[in-house]
Each structure stands twice: as C-alpha cells, then as structure tokens.
C-alpha positions as CSV (number, residue, x, y, z in Angstrom):
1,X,235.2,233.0,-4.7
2,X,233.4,235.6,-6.9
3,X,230.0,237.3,-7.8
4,X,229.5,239.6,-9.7
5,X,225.5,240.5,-8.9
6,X,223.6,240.9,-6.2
7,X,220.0,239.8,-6.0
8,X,217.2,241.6,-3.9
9,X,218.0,240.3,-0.6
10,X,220.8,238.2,-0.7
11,X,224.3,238.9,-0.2
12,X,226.2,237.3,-2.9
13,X,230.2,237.4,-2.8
14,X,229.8,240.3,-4.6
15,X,227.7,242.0,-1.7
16,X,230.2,240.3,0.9
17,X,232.7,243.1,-0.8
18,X,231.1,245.9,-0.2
19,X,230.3,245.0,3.2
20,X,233.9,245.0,3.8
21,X,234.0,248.2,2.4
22,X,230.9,249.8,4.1
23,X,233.0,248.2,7.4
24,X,235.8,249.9,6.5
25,X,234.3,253.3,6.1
26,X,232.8,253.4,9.5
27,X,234.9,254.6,12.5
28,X,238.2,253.1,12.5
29,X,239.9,252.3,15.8
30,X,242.4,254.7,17.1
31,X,245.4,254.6,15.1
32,X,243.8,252.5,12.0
33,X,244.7,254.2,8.4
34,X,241.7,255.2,6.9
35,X,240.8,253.2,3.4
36,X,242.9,253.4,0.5
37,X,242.1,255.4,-2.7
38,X,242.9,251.5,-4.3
39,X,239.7,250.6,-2.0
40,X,237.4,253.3,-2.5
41,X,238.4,253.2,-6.2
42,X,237.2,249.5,-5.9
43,X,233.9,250.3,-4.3
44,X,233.2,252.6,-6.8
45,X,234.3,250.3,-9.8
46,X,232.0,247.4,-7.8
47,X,228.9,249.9,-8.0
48,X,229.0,250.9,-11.3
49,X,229.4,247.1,-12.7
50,X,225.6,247.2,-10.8
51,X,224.5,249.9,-12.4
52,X,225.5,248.9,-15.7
53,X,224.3,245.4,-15.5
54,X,220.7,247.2,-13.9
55,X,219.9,243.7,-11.6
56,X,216.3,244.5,-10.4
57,X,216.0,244.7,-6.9
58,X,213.1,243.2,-5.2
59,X,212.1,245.7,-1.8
60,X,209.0,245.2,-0.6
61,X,207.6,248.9,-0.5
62,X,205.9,247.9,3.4
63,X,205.7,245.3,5.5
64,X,203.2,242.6,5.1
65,X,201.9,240.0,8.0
66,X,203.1,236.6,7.4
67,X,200.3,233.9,5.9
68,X,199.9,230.1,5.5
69,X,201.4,229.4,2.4
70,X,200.0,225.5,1.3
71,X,202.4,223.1,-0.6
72,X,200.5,223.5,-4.4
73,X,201.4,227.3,-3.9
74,X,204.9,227.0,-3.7
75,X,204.9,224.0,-6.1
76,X,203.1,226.5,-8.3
77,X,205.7,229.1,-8.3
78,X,209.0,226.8,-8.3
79,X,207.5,225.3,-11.4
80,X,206.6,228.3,-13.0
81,X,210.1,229.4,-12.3
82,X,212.1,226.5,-14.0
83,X,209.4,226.6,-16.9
84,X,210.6,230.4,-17.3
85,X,214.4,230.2,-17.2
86,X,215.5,227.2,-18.0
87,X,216.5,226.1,-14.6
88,X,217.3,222.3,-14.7
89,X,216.5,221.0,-11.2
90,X,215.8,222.8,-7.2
91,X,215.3,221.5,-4.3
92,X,213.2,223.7,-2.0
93,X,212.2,223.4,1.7
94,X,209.8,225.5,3.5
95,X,209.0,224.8,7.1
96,X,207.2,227.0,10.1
97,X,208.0,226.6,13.4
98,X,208.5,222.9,14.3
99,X,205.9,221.9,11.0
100,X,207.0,221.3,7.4
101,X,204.9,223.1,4.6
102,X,206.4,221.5,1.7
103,X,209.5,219.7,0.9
104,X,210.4,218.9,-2.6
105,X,212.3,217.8,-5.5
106,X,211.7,219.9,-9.3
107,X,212.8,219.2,-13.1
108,X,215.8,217.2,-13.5
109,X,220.3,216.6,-13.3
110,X,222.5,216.8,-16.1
111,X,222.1,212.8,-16.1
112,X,218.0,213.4,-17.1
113,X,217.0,211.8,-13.9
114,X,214.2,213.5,-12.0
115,X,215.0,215.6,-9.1
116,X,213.2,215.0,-5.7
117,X,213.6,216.0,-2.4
118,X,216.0,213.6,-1.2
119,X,218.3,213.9,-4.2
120,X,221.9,214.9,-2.7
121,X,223.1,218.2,-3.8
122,X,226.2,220.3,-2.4
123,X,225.0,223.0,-0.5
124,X,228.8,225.2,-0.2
125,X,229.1,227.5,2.5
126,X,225.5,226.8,3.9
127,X,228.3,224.2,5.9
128,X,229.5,226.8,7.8
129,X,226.3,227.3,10.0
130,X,226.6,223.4,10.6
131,X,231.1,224.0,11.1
132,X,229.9,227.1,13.7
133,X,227.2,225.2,15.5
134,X,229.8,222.3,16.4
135,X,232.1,224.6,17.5
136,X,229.6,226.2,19.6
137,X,228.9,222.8,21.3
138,X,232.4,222.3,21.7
139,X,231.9,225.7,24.3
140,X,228.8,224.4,25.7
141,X,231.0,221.4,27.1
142,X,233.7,224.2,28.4
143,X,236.3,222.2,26.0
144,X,236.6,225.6,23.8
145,X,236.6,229.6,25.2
146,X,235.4,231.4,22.3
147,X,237.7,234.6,23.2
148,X,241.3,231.9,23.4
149,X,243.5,232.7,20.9
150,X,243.3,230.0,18.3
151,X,246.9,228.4,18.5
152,X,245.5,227.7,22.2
153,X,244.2,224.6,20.5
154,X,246.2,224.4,17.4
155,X,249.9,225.3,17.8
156,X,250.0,224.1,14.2
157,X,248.2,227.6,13.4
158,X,250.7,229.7,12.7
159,X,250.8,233.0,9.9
160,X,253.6,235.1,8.9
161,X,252.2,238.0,10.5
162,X,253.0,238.4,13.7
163,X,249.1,239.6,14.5
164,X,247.9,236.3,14.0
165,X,248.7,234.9,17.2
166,X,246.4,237.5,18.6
167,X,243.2,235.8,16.4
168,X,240.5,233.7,18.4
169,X,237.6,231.1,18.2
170,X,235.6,233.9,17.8
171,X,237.1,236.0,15.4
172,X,237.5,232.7,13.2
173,X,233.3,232.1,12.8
174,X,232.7,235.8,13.0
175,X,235.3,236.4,10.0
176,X,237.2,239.2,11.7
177,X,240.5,237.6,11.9
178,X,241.6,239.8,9.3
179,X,242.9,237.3,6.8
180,X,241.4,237.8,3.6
181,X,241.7,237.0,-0.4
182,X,243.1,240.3,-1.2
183,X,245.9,239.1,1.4
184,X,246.0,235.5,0.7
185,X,244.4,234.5,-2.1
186,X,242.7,231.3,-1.6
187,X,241.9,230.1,-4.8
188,X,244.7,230.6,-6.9
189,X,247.1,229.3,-4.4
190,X,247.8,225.0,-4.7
191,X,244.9,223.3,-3.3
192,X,245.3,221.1,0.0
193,X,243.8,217.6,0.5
194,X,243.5,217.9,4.3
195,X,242.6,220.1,6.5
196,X,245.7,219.8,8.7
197,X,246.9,220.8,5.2
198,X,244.6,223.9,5.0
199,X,246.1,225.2,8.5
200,X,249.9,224.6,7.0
201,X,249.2,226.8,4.0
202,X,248.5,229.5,5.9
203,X,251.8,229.9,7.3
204,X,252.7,232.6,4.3
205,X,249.6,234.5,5.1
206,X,249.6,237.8,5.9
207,X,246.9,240.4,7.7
208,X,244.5,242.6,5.8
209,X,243.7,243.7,9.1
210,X,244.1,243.6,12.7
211,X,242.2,240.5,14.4
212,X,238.8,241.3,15.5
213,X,238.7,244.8,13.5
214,X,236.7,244.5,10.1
215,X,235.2,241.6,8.3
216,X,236.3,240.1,6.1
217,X,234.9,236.4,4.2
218,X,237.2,234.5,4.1
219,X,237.1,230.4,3.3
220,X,240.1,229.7,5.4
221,X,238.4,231.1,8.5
222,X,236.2,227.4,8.3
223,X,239.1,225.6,7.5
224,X,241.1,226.3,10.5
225,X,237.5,225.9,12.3
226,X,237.2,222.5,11.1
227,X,240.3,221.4,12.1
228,X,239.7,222.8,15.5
229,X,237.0,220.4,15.9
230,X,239.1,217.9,14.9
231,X,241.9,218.3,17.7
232,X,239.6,219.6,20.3
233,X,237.3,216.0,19.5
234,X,239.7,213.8,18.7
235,X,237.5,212.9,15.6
236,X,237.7,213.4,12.3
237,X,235.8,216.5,10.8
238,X,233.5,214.1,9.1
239,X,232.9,211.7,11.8
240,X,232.2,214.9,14.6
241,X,229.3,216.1,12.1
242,X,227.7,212.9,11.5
243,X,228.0,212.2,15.0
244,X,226.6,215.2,16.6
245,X,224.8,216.7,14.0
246,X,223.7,214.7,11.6
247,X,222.7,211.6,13.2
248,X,220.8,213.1,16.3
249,X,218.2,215.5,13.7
250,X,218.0,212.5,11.2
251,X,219.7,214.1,8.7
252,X,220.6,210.3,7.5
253,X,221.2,211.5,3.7
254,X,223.6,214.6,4.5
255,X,228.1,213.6,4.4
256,X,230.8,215.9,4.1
257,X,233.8,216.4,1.6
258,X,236.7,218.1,1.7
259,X,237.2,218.6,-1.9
260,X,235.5,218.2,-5.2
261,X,237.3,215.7,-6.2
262,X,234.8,213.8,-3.9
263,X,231.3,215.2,-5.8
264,X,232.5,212.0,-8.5
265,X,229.7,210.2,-7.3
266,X,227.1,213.1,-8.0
267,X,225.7,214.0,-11.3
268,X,227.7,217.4,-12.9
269,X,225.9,220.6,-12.0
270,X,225.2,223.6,-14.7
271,X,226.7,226.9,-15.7
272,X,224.8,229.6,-17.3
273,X,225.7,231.4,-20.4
274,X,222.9,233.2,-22.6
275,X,219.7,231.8,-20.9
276,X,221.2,228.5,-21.5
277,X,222.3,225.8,-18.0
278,X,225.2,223.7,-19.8
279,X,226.4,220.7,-17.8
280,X,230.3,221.6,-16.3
281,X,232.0,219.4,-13.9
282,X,233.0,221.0,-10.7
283,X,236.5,222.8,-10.4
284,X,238.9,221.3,-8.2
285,X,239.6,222.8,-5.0
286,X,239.4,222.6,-1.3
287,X,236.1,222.4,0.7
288,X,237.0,221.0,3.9
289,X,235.1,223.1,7.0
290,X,234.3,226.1,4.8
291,X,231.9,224.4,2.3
292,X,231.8,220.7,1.7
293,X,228.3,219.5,3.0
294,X,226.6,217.2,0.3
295,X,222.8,217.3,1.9
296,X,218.8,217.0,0.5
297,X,215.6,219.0,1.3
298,X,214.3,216.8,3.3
299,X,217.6,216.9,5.5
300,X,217.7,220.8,5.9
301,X,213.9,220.8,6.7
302,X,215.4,218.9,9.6
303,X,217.8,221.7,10.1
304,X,215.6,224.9,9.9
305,X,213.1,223.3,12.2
306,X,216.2,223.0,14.7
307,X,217.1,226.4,14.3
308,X,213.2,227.7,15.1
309,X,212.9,225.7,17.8
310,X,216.3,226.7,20.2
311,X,218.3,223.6,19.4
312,X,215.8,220.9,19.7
313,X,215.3,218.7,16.4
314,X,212.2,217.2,15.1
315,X,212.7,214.2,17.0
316,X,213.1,215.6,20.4
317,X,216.8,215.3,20.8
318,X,218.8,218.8,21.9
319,X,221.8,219.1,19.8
320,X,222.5,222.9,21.6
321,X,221.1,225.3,23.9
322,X,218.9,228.1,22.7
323,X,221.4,230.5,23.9
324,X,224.2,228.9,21.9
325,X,221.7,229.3,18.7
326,X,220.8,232.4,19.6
327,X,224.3,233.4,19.6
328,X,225.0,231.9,16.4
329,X,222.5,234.2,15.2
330,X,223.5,237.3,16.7
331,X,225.8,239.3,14.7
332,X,229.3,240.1,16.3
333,X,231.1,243.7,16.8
334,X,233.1,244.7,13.5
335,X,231.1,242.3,11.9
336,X,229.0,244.4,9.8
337,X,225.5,241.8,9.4
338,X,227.7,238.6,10.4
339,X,227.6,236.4,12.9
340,X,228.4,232.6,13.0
341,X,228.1,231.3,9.8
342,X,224.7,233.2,9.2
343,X,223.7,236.8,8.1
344,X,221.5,239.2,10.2
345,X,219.5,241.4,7.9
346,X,216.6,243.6,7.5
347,X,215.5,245.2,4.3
348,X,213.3,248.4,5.1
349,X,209.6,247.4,5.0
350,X,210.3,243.8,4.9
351,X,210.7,240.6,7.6
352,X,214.3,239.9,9.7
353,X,216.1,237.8,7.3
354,X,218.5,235.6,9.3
355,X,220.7,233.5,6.3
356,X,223.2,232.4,4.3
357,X,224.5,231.6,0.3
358,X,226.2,228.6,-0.5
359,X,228.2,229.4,-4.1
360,X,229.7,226.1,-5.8
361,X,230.2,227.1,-9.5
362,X,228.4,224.5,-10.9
363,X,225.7,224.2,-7.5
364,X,223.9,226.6,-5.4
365,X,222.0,227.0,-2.2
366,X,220.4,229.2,-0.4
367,X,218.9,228.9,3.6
368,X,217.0,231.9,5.5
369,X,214.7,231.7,8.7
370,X,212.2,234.3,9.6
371,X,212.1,234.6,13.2
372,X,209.4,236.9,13.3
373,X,207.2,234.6,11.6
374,X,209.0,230.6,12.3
375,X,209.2,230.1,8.4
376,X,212.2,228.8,7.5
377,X,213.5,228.1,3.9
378,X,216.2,226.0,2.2
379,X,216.5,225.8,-2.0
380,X,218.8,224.1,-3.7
381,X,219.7,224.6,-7.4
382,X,222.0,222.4,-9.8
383,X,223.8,225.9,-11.5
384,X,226.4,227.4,-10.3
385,X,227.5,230.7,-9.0
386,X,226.5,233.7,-11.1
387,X,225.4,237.0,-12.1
388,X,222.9,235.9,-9.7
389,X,222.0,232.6,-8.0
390,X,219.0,230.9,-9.7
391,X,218.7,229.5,-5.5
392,X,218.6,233.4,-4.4
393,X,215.9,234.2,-6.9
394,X,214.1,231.4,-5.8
395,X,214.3,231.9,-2.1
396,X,213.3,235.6,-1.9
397,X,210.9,234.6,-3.7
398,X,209.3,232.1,-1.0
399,X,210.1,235.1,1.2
400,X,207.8,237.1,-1.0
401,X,205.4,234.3,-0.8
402,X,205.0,233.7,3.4
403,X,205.4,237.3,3.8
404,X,202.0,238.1,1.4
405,X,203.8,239.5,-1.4
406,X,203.4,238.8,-4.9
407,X,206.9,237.5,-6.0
408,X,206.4,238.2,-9.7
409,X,208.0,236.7,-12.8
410,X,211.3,237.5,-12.5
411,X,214.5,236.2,-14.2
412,X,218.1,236.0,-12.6
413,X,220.1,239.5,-13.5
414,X,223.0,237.6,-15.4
415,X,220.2,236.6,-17.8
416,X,219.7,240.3,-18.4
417,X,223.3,240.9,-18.5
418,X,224.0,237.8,-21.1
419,X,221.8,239.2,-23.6
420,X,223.2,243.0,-23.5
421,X,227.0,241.0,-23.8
422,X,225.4,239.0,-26.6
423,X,224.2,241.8,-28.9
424,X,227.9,243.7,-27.8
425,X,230.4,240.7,-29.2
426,X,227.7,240.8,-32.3
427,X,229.1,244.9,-32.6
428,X,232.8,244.1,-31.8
429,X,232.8,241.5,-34.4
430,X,231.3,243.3,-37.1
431,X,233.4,246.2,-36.3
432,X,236.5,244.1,-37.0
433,X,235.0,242.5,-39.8
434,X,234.7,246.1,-41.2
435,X,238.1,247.5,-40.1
436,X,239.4,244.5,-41.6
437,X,237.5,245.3,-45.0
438,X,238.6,248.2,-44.6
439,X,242.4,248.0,-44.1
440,X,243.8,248.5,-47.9
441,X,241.5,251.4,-48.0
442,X,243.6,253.2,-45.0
443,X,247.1,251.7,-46.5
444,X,246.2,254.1,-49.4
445,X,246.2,257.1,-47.0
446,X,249.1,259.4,-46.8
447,X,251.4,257.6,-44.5
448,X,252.1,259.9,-40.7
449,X,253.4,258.0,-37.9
450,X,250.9,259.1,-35.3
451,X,248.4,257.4,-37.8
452,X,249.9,254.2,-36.4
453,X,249.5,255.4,-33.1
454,X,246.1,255.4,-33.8
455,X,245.7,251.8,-33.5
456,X,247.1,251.5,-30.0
457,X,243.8,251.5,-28.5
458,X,242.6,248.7,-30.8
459,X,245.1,246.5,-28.6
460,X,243.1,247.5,-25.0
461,X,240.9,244.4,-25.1
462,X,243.8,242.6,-25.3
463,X,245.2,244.3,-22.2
464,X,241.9,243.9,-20.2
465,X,241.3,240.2,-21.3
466,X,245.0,239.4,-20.2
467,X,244.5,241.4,-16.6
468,X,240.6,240.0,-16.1
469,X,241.6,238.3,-13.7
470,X,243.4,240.8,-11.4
471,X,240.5,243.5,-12.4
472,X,237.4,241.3,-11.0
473,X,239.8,240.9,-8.3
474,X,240.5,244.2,-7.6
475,X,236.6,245.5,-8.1
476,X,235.8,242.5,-5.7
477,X,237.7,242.8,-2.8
478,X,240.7,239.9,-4.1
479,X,237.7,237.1,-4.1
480,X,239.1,236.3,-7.9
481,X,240.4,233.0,-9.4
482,X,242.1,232.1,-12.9
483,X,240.4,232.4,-16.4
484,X,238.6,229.1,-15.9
485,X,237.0,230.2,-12.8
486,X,235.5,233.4,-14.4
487,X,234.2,231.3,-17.6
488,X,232.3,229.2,-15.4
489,X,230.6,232.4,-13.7
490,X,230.1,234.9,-16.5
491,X,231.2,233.2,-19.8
492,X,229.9,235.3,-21.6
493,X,231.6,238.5,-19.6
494,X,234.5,236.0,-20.8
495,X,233.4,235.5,-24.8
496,X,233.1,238.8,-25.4
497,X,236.6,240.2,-24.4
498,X,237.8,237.1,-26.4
499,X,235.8,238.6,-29.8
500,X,236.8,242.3,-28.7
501,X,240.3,241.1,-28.4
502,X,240.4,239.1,-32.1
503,X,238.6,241.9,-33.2
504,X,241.2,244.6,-31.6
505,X,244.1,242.2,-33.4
506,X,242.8,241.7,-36.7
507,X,242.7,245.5,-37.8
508,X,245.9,246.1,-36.9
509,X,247.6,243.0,-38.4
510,X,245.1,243.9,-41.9
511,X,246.4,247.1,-41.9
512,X,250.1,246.1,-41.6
513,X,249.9,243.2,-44.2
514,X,248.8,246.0,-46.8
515,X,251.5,247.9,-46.1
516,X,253.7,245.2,-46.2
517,X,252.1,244.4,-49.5
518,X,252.1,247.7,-51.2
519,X,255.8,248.3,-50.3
520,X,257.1,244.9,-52.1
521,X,255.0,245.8,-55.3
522,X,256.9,249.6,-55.0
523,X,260.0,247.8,-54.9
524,X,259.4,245.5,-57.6
C-alpha cells in the first residue's frame, strides 16, 4: 500500500518509493532507458509533500556506545508515549543477545481490554522475514537453488511479459523481479482467497523492469514465495510455518492468515485523524505470504533472539545456519538497502539498523536488530498505517534509548500534518461561506463572459478530489488504493478536499441561481 511520511529511521512505503527512484537514477545497465520525466516529476512531487508536511527527522548528530537499558526505562518511555498521543495499545520487545530486557503489553484494544505482551496483534509484512527464512531453509536442504528461475518450481507462474520467465528465487525475496504496483496494481485489482489464487492473477502482469535490475516492493513478490513453499513442501503455507518456524522457537501464540477476513476473531485496530485513534475494521484484501502473521511480544522476543544468535532459538533448537541468516541480512545487487525480507541501513552517526515495517491500516509493527550492539527490538501498535507509524516512532525511539540518546517527546508527523489540514478546511469553508454570501453581490456586476471563466478554477478541488487516487499513486511510485483506502491513512488529507470541493461548488451554483433569479424578475 501507501505512506505518505517518513519517520527518522524508518522506511515507510513512502520511503520504499524513493528508493526505487534513487535505484533508478544510479547507473543503468547497458541499453536501459534512463528515468522518465513522469518519474522524476514523481520524485520531486514525493519530496515536496515532505517538505510541506516538515516530519521531524530524528539523526543522531554522533555516534553513541550502546548501554544497559532496564525494563522501568523502557516502560517509562512507552507510557509516557501513549499518555502523549493518544496511542491506544503497543506491544514492545527489547532483547540483547540471547537475554530479554523487557517484554510487554501497554494501554488497551478498541474492546477496552488491557493490552499485554501476549495479546495477538497482526504484524503485516514483518511476515516476510519469517516467508524468506523458510525459503532459505528450503535451500539449506538443496530442495530450492536460489538463482532457478521461479516456474522451475511453479509452472503455474506465468506473466504476460515474456521477461518473467527469466525471474528467480532470488529476485522474488530480494524484490527485483521487476513487477511492481505502478505495473500491476495490487490493491485495486479483485482480491484472491488463495495463494494458488495469488500466482493466477498475475498472469496479466506486466514488467516495470527487467528481472533482477531495480527494486521494486512489491506484495506479490511473497505471494508467489509462499506458494513456493507450498509446492516445494508439500504443505500448506500455514502448516510449513508452524512447523518449522513457529513450533521449534516456541512461538506457540503466533498463526498465519491469508486475508483479513480472518482478523474476525481480533479486536478492530485504530485509524488516526486529528490526534484522535478511532476504532475501523480492517479492509479486506489478500495477505497470504506477503503479510498475514498474527503474533505477540513475547513471540518475536523469541524471534530477535534467533536472529542475534545465527539461527539458534532460545531453546537450543537450530531452525537455519548462521550463513543462511546472515544472508537474509545482506542486501542483494540492484537492491538498493534490501535484502530478504529485511532492510540494511545506516544513518550517519548512528548504529547498523538491520529491519523492517509492517503497515496494516488499522495495525502496525515495527522489528530492527542492532548487530553491533545484540539489541533487538519488536513494537507493535493497534493504529494503522499513516503519516507516520505510531510503531516507527516508538521503535527509533528504543533505538535512541540502547544507543544512549535521549529520544525526546516527540509526536508522529501526521499529527503535525492533521492540525495544519484542520485549520485549512476551517479557511476553505469560510471562504465558500463568504463567496456564497457574496454571490448576489457579483450578479449585480456588469455581465462579460470571461467573468464566468473566472469561476473555472473554483471547480479544481473537484478535479483533484476525483483523481486523488491516481495522484497519491503517481507521487508514490503506483502503491495507491481506492478512496476508502486513503481515508483510512490520511482522512483528514481526505476531509479537506471534500470541504474545498463543496466549497469550490457552492459559489458557482450561488452565483448562477442569482442570475437565474434576476433574469425571471427582468422578464416579469
């Protein structure tokens, strides 16, 4: 899907677009086109929605050593956190090296029940470190070559451009297949139910790029990985996770889904609109391999301590090599920061950030490890994807915390952003209210055509409101939905082309009544 911010160190959707385009704009291979103006139009469009909505960044000026951060800190600061913005409920993990430093549950669900660290939350496209990892052991055990061409194992996997027969293992967990949502747009399309059903959909899709040339994230990339594991196995997606993941680190709480339909059974997450977290159910749609793990804190403390320690959970068992989770580490070529289902990154003057958002648009979540250091870091947050993610503010600010930085009192950027939309409808209404006032005054004006020309541009928040949805696709690399899907990120971004829109309508259709008017009383 969509984002429209970008917090200090995370790489929201938003960021995931201009790291295609910052791939793009590095050395093409020999005989690639060079970027479009449509795509450096769309970089620049991106930046300056970031400038205008001013998100603080948070950069630590230099590097500080990593300390012992005890639980009544961290409870301290996720408290403080929730008491300041309104957050409902997080989950946060914090673990170092093969110890946990705190797991726990904060505020409450939609239902009013208390959160804790075992209450079940979606975690989104955290799943596709845990979809990458099983494919990964699937190559330990020779069963899958990493550089095969997909339809090796699925002959099912078939796109209607020709390149795609050229697309590997590989290039599906590194996201440089070249599919993409500017090419085939996932979430406007119908929604399968299966995942053999998510690799048959993709038979009308079409290459952004050539396999294994530019990055691009993609949800379908997972999908046709989870199937994979699925025909390579002989079990179901489900069953391969729970057996082989799951069951040998303990993570007895953690399932999978492959669509929302199946988050019935959880409580309904939040949006947020004007500081405010308002209970939505989830969308419908397709989460099958890409991002449908329903887990707990205590679960991905499990997790993290696996990734720290090569492979090896807290129990003892070996679920991988240290060489396979090394490599699921390691970014790839072409793959800007990516690598399998996990970011590489390093902001200057701060610690190796290896991670990865999960975006639901009613959940978030939010995992990093610090390999310099062994602290690893899970938060989970019942709102949804935004402005930015209540879980990124959260987990940079851990970051902050382990690293010896103060991680101040900040507030998500959308909250920022809300309040500047606010006092802009309160303007656009007025200035309706007055044109509308206004409108026998102008009537009584000697009539000139190009006067009524003058009211053409009263109609353009009409126009934008009817083509949001392509623009936020366009500015964001084709990762877009419908009308509903942008009112669940930025409703107020929404509610205010609505009021410019009425407002753009009403003078015009004053103004006309009063001439209507005046011209039956002339003829009377």
């Amino acid at each position: 899907m969509l984002s429209f911010g970008q917090c200090g160190r995370t790489p929201s959707l938003h960021t995931v677009a201009v790291m295609e385009r910052q791939t793009r704009a590095r050395r093409l291979p020999t005989g690639a086109r060079k970027p479009s103006t449509r795509r450096r139009l769309g970089a620049g469009l991106a930046a300056l929605v970031m400038l205008l909505l001013a998100v603080p960044l948070t950069t630590p000026a230099t590097a500080a050593p990593a300390r012992t951060v005890d639980g009544a800190t961290i409870d301290r600061f996720v408290r403080a956190y929730l008491h300041r913005t309104g957050l409902p409920g997080a989950e946060v993990a914090v673990t170092r090296g093969d110890r946990v430093v705190r797991v726990a549950g904060y505020g409450h669900d939609s239902a009013g029940r208390s959160v804790t660290a075992r209450t079940p939350m979606p975690v989104a496209s955290l799943s596709k470190s845990f979809t990458a990892l099983a494919v990964l052991q699937l190559v330990e055990q020779g069963r899958v070559d990493l550089d095969a061409p997909v339809h090796r194992y699925l002959p099912e996997f078939r796109l209607a451009d020709p390149r795609g027969a050229r697309i590997t293992v590989r290039q599906l967990l590194d996201q440089t297949s070249g599919m993409s949502d500017a090419e085939f747009p996932d979430l406007r399309l119908a929604q399968p139910s299966t995942l053999p059903g998510a690799v048959r959909r993709l038979r009308s899709a079409r290459l952004d790029s050539a396999p294994g040339a530019r990055f691009h994230y993609h949800n379908p990339n997972y999908q046709v990985a989870g199937r994979l594991i699925e025909v390579v196995s002989g079990e179901s997606y489900s069953t391969y996770l729970r057996r082989h993941v799951f069951a040998p680190l303990g993570m007895t709480a953690s399932r999978t889904m492959l669509s929302t339909r199946e988050m019935t059974g959880l409580p309904e997450g939040h949006i947020r609109a004007y500081g405010l977290a308002i209970s939505e159910p989830e969308p419908i749609w397709f989460t099958g391999g890409s991002h449908g793990i329903v887990t707990t804190a205590t679960d991905l403390s499990r997790w993290l301590i696996t990734q720290h320690a090569g492979g090896v959970g807290p129990s003892g068992r070996r679920i991988a090599s240290a060489a396979t989770i090394r490599l699921s580490h390691t970014p790839q070529p072409h793959a800007s920061s990516y690598a399998f289902g996990w970011r590489r990154q390093h902001v200057p003057g701060g610690p190796v950030e290896i991670r990865h958002n999960g975006e639901l648009f009613t959940y978030t979540a939010e995992q990093i490890l610090l390999p310099e250091s062994g602290y690893g870091i899970a938060v989970l947050t019942n709102t949804g994807l935004s402005v930015e993610n209540d879980s990124a503010v959260l987990a940079d600010g851990l970051v902050d915390l382990v690293t010896g930085h103060d991680p101040g009192a900040r507030r998500p950027g959308g909250s920022y952003a809300d309040w500047v939309l606010a006092g802009l409808t309160v303007v656009v209404l007025a200035l309706g209210v007055l044109g509308v006032w206004r409108a026998r005054r102008w009537t009584a004006r000697p009539r000139r055509w190009w006067r009524w020309a003058l009211l053409l541009p009263y109609l353009a928040p009409v126009v934008l409101l009817a083509g949001l949805p392509s623009i936020v696709g366009f500015v964001f690399g084709g990762r877009a939905g419908g009308f509903v899907h942008i009112a669940y990120v930025w409703l107020a971004l929404v509610l205010f082309f609505v009021a410019a829109s009425l407002a753009g309508l009403a003078v015009p259709i004053a103004r006309a009544a009063w001439v209507l008017r005046r011209r039956r009383a002339s003829a009377q």
